[in-house]
C-alpha positions in Angstrom: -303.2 -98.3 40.4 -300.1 -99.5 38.4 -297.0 -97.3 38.9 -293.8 -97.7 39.1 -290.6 -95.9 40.6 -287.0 -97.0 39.7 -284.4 -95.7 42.4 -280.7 -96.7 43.2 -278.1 -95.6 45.3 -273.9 -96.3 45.8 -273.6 -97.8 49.0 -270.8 -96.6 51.2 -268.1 -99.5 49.5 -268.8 -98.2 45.9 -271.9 -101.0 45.3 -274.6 -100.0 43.2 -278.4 -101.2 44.6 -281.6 -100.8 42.7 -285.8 -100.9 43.6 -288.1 -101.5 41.3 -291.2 -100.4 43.6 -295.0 -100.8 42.3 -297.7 -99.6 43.8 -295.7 -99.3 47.5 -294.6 -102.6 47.3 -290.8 -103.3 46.0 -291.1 -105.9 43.1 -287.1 -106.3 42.6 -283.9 -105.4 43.9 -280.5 -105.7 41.9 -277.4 -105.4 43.0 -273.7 -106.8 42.1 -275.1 -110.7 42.6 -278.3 -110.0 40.7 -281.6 -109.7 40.8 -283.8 -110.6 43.5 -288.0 -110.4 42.4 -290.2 -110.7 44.7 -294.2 -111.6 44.7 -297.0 -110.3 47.2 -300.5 -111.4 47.8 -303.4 -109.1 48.3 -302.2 -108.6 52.1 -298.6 -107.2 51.4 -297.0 -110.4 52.5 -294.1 -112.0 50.2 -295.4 -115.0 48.6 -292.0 -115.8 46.4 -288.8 -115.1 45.8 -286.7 -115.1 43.3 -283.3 -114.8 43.3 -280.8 -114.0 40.8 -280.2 -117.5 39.7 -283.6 -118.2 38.6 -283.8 -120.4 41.8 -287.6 -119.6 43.5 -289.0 -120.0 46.9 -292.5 -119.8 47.8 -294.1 -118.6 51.8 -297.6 -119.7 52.4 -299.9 -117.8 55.3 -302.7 -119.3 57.3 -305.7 -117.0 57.6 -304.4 -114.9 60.5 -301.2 -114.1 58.1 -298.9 -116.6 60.5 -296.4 -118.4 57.9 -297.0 -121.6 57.5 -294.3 -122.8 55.1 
């Protein structure tokens, strides 16, 4: 299953904030500093970010889904 759902909202100080959301699990979010992508493996956990500068980061889990690094 591949779907998507695009949603955004103003925030209370006049900021616009935007999901990207793909098969339950958000795959971006923008906002005024940019746009921040984000990776999962086939437990749900975050395995990297990227922020809106192009700059990534990377979590690895042991096998009881503690992060390691």
């Amino acid at each position: 299953m591949s779907w998507i759902i695009h949603c955004e909202f103003m925030t209370g100080r006049g900021s616009c904030v935007a999901w990207n959301i793909r098969a339950g699990r958000s795959s971006s979010i923008t906002n005024a500093y940019g746009t921040v992508k984000l990776s999962y493996n086939t437990r749900n956990f975050v395995t990297s970010r990227t922020d809106g500068e192009g700059y990534t980061s990377h979590t690895i889990y042991d096998r009881m889904g503690n992060m390691e690094a």
